[in-house]
C-alpha positions as CSV (number, residue, x, y, z in Angstrom):
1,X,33.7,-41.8,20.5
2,X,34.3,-43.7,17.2
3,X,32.6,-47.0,18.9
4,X,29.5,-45.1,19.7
5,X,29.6,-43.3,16.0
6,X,30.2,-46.3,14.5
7,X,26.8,-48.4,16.4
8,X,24.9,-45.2,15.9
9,X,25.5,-45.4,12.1
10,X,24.5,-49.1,12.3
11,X,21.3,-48.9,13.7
12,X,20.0,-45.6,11.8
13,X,20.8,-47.3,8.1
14,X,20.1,-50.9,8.7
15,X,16.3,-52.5,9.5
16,X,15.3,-53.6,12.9
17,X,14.0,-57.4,12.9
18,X,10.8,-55.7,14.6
19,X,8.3,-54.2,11.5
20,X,6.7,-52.0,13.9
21,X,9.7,-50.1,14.8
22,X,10.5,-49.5,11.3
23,X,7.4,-47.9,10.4
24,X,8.0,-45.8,13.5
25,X,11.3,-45.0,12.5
26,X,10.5,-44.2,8.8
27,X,7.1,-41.7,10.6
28,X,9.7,-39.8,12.3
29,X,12.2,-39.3,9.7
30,X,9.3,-38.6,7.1
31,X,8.1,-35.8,9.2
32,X,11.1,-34.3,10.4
33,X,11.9,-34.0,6.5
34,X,8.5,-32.8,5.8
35,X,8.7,-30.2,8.7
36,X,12.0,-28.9,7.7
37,X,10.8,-28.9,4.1
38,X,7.7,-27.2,5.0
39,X,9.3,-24.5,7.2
40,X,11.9,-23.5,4.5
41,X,9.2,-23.0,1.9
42,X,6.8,-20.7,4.3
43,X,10.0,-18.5,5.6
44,X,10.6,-18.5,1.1
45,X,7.3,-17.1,1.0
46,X,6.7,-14.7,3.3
47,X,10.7,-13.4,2.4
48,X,9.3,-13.1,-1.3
49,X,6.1,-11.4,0.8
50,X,8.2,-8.8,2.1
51,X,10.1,-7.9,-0.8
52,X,7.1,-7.5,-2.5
53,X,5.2,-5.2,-0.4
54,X,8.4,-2.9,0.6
55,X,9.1,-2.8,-3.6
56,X,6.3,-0.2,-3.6
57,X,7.7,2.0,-0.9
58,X,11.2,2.0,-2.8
59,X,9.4,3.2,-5.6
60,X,7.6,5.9,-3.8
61,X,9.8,6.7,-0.7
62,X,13.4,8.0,-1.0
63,X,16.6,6.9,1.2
64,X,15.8,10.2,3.4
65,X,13.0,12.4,4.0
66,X,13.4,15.8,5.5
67,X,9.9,17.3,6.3
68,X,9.2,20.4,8.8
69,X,9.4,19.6,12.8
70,X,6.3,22.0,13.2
71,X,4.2,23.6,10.7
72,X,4.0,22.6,7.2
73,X,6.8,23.6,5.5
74,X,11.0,24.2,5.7
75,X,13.0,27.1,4.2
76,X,15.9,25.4,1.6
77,X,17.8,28.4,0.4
78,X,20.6,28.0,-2.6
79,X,23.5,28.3,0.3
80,X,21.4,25.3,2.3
81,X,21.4,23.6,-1.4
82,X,25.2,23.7,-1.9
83,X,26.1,22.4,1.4
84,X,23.4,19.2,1.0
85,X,24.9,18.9,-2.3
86,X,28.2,18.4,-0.7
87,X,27.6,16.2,1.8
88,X,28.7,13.4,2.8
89,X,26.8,10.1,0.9
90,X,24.3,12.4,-0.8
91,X,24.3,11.5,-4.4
92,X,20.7,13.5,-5.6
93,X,17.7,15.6,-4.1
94,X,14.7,16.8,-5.1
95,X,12.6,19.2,-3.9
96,X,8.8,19.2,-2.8
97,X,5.5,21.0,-2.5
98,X,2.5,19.2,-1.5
99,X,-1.3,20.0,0.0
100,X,-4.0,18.3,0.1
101,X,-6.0,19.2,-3.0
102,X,-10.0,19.0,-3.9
103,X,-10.7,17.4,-7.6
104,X,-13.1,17.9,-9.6
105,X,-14.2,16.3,-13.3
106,X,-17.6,16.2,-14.6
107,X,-19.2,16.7,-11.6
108,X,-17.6,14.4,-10.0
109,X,-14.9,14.8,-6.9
110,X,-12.5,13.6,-4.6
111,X,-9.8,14.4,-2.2
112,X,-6.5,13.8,-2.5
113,X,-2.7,15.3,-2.6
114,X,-1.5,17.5,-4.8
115,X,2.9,16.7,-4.9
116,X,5.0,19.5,-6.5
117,X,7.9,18.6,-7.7
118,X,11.3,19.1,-9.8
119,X,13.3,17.7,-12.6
120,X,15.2,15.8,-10.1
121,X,12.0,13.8,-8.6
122,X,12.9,10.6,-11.1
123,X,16.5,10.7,-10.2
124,X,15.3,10.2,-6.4
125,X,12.5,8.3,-7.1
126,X,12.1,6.0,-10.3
127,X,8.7,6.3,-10.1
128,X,8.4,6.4,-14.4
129,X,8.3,2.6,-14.4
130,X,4.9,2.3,-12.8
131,X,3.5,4.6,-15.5
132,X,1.2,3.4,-17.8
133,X,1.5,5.8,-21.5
134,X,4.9,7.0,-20.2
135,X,4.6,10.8,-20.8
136,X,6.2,12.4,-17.3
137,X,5.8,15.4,-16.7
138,X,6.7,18.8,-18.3
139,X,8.4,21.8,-16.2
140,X,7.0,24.4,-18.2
141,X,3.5,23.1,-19.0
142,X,0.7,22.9,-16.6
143,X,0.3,18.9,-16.6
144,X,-0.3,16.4,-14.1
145,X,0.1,12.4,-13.4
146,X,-2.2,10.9,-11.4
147,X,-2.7,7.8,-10.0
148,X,-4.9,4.9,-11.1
149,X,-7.4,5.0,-8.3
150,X,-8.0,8.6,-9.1
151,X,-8.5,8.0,-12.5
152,X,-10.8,5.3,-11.9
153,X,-12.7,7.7,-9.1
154,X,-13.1,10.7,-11.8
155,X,-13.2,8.4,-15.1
156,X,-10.7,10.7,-16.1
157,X,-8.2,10.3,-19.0
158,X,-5.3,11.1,-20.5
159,X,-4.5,14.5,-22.7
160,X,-8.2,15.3,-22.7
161,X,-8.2,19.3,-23.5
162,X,-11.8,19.5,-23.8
163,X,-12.8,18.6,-20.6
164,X,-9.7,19.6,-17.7
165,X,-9.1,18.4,-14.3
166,X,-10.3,21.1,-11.7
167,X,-7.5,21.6,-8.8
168,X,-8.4,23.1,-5.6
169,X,-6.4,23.9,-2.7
170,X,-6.5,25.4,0.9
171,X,-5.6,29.6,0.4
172,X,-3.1,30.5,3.0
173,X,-3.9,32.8,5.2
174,X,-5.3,33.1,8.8
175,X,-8.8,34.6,10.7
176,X,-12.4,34.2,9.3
177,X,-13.5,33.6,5.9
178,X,-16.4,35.6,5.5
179,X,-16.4,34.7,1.8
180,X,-16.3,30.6,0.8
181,X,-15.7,31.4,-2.4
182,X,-12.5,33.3,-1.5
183,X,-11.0,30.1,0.8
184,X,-9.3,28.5,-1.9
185,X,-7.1,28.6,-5.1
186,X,-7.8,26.8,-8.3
187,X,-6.5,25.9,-11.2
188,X,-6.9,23.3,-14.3
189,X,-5.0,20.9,-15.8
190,X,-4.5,18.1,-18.5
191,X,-3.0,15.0,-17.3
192,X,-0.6,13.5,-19.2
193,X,-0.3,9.8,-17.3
194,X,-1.3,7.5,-14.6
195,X,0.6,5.5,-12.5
196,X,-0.1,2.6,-10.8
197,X,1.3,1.3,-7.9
198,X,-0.8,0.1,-5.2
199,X,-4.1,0.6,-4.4
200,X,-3.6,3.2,-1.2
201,X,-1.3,5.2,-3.1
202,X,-3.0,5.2,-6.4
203,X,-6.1,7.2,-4.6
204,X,-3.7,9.3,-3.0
205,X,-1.6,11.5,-5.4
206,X,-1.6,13.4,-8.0
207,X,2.2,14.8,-9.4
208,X,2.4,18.2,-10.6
209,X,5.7,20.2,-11.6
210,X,6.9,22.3,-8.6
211,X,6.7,25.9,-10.4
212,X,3.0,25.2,-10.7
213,X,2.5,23.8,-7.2
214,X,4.3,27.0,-5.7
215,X,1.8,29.2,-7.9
216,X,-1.2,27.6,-6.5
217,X,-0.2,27.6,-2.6
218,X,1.2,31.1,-3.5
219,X,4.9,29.9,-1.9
220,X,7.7,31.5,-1.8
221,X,11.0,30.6,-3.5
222,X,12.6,29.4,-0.3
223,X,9.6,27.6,1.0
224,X,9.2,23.6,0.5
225,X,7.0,20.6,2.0
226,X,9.7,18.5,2.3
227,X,13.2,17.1,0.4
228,X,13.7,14.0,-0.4
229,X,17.2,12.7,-0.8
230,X,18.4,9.9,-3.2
231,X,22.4,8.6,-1.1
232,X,25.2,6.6,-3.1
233,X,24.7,3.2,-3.1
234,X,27.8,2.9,-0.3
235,X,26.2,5.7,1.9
236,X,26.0,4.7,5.7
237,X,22.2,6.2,6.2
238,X,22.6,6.7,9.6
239,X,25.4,9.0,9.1
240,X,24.1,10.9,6.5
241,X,20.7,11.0,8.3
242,X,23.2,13.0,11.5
243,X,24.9,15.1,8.6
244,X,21.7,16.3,7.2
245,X,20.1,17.0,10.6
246,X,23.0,19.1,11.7
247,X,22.1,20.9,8.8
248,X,18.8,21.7,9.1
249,X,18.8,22.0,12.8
250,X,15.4,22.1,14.6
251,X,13.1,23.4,12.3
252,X,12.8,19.5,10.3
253,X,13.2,16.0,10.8
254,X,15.0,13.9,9.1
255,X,14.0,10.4,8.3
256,X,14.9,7.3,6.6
257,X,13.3,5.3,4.5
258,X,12.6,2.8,7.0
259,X,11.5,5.4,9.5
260,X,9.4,6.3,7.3
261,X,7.7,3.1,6.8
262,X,8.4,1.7,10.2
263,X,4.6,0.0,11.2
264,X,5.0,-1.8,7.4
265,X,8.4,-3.1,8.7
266,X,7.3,-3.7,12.0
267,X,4.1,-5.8,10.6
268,X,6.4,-7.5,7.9
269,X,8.7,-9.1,10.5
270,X,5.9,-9.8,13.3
271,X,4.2,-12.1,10.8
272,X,7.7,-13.4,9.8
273,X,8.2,-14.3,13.3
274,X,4.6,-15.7,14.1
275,X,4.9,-18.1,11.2
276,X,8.3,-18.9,12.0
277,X,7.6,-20.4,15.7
278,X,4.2,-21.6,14.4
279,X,5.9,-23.9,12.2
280,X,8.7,-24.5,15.0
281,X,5.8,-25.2,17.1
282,X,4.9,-28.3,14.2
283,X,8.4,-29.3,14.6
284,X,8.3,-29.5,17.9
285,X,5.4,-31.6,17.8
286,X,6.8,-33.7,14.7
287,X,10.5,-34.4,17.0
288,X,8.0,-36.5,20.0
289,X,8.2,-38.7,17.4
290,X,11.4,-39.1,17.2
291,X,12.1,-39.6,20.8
292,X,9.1,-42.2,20.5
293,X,11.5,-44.2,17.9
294,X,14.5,-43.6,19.7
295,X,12.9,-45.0,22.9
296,X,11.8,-48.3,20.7
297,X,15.2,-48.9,19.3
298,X,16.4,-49.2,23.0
299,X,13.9,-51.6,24.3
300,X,14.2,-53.4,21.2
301,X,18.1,-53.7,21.2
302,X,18.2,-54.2,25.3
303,X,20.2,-57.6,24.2
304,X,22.5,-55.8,22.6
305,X,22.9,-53.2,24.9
306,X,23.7,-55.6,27.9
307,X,26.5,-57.5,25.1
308,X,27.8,-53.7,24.6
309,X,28.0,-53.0,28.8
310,X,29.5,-56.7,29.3
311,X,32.2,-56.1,27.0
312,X,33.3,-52.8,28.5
313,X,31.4,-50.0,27.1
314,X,30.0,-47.7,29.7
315,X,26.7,-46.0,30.6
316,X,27.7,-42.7,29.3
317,X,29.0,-44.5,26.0
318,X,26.0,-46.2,25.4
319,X,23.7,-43.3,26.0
320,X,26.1,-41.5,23.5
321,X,24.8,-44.2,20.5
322,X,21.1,-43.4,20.7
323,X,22.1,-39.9,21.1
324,X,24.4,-39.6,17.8
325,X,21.7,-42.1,16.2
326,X,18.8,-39.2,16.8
327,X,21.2,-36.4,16.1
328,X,21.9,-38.1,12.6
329,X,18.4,-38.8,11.6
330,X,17.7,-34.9,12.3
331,X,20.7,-33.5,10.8
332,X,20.6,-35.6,7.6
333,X,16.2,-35.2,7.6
334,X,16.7,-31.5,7.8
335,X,18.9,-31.6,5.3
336,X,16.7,-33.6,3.1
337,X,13.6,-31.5,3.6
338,X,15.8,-28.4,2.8
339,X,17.0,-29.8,-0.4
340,X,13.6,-30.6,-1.3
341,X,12.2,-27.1,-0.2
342,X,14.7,-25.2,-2.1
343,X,13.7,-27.2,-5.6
344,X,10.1,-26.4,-4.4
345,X,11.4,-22.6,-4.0
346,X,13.5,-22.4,-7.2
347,X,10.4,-24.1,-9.2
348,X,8.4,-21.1,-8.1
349,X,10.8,-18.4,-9.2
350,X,12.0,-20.2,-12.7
351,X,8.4,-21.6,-13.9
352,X,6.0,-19.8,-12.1
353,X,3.9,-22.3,-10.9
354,X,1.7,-20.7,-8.6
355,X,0.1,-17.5,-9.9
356,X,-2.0,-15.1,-7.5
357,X,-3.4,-13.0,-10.8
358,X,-2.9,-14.1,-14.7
359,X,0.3,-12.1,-14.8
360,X,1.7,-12.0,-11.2
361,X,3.1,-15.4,-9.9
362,X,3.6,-15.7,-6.4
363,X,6.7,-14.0,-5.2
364,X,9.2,-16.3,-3.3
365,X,13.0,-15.8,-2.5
366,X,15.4,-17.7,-1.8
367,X,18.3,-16.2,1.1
368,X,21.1,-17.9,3.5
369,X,19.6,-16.7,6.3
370,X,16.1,-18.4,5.6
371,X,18.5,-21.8,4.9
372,X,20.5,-21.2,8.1
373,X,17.3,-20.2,9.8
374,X,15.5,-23.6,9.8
375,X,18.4,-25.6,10.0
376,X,20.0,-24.8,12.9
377,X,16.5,-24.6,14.0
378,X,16.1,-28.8,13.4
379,X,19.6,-29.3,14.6
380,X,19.0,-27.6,17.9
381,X,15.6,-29.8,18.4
382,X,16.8,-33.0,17.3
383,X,19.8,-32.3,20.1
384,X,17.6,-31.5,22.3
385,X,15.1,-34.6,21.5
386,X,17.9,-36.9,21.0
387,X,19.4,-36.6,24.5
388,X,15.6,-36.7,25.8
389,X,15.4,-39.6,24.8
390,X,18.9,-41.4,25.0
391,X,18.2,-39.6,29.1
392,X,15.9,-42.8,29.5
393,X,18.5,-45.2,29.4
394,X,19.4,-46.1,33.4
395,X,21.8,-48.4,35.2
396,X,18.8,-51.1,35.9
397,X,18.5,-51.5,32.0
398,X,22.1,-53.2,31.9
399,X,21.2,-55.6,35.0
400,X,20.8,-59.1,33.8
């Protein structure tokens, strides 16, 4: 094993008397760095992708969601709230009212939700750091944050008590309505902030406090839309997701935050995945021509190989050189390309260089598991390659 690591190391650092072979040689290293490099940077990006986009849903969304199993709403009495309170991993709650709402402003109008909700909400949800004046809401005064796109929609403003924002809601009820007029409750406000966070959700909500919600829905004390449930930062979720079913049996669901966005997460790691073998697939492509080198070096040192067989070294030992030879030049290429990709990658995060708006640069991260990821992923190729290629060494070569 040393002889064969010790020719191997030989003919991958020094020249071959043939220039053509070199330049073949230097091609395949070059590309397996560039590969390696290449891949390391992408899987960087779409990590820093990912983060990105599932930021806004920890924002929004809380560690659990209970919401009703039929209908539109749960009964949470005080005894329910002790228990929860108690339970295992749950560190904060807060409750919820919402309905879909019609606006209106100076004639104009849209849909959207109307969300109800306590003086816990930023506990749960520390949604105050998207807003833009930073004036929450008030649990005595009728005000209301809404989101950008609304504002935009309406051309409404902030603490404009001239002119207030028109909130209409579904009246509960059931039969005919013989009388339109009579099919909804209404009610004004003054908004007191906008959020933004993304576009979907900034055309989507308007927050409310929840004594105000429950007047215009005309709900009862014990009646909610949903909880939402903030766990300690060493909470399992999946067993607090059992605990809190147990307690509220069939008539909700209980669901984590990744339940709750499971198609994002889903989408997220497809295109992870489709980019990864994509560029696998350019590897792939980039290792033929490294077999095409290794295949070069030994018709060029067939001399040398017949020397080596005539002194004693077998077939297997000789295959073993070309071998180790390609398994180097991966191994120490890969290594090279990720050394170069990470300074590309910590560029990006500490000067910014690529920007996709004025003030937003591209968002990259750097992880183990991305660094792991490719190399093993070059390692395992350049194997397989290498011994592809050291295969085409036969017992005829060593003839004289």
């Amino acid at each position: 094993m040393k002889f064969s690591v010790f020719i191997a190391k030989r003919y991958l650092f020094t020249k071959s008397s043939n220039n053509a072979i070199n330049i073949i040689t230097l091609i395949s290293a070059l590309s397996i760095i560039a590969g390696s490099a290449a891949l390391f940077i992408v899987l960087s990006g779409f990590s820093g992708l990912k983060d990105f986009s599932l930021s806004f849903s920890s924002l929004f969304d809380p560690d659990i969601k209970v919401i009703p199993a039929q209908g539109k709403t749960i009964t949470f009495n005080e005894k329910t709230a002790d228990v929860l309170r108690n339970t295992k991993g749950v560190a904060d709650f807060t409750k919820i009212i919402e309905e879909r709402a019609f606006l209106e402003f100076r004639g104009k109008n849209h849909i959207a939700y109307i969300k109800g909700i306590d003086e816990n909400y930023l506990k749960v949800n520390p949604i105050d750091s998207t807003l833009l004046y930073g004036n929450w809401l008030s649990q005595e005064e009728p005000l209301a944050v809404i989101g950008f796109g609304i504002s935009r929609i309406l051309s409404l403003g902030v603490n404009n008590y001239n002119d207030l924002l028109r909130v209409m809601v579904p009246r509960p009820g059931s039969g005919q309505i013989t009388d339109p007029t009579q099919a909804f409750n209404n009610s004004q406000l003054v908004v007191s902030d906008i959020f933004q966070i993304n576009e979907e959700l900034d055309q989507k909500y308007i927050f409310v406090n929840l004594n105000y919600a429950r007047q215009l829905l005309r709900y009862p004390d014990t009646t909610l839309s949903a909880l939402e449930i903030k766990l300690k930062p060493d909470a399992d979720p999946l067993k607090a997701q059992s605990s809190i079913q147990k307690l509220f049996g069939n008539q909700a669901e209980v669901k984590t935050r990744f339940q709750l966005n499971d198609k994002l997460y889903k989408m997220l790691n497809a295109e992870n995945l489709a980019v990864y073998l994509i560029f696998t697939l350019v590897l792939i492509i980039a290792l033929f021509n490294l077999v095409g080198s290794i295949i070069m070096i030994i018709i060029d040192k067939k001399s040398n190989i017949k020397t080596m067989h005539s002194m004693g070294a077998s077939l297997k030992e000789i295959k073993r050189i070309f071998f180790l030879q390609g398994a180097m030049m991966t191994v120490f290429g890969g290594l090279l390309g990720l050394v170069i990709g990470a300074l590309v990658v910590g560029a990006q995060l500490l000067f910014e260089l690529k920007m996709i708006t004025p003030t937003l640069p591209y968002p990259m991260q750097f992880t183990v598991m991305n660094f792991l990821a490719v190399f093993l992923t070059i390692s395992i190729l350049g194997v397989l390659a290498s011994y592809l290629a050291s295969s085409t060494i036969r017992p005829k070569l060593l003839e004289d």
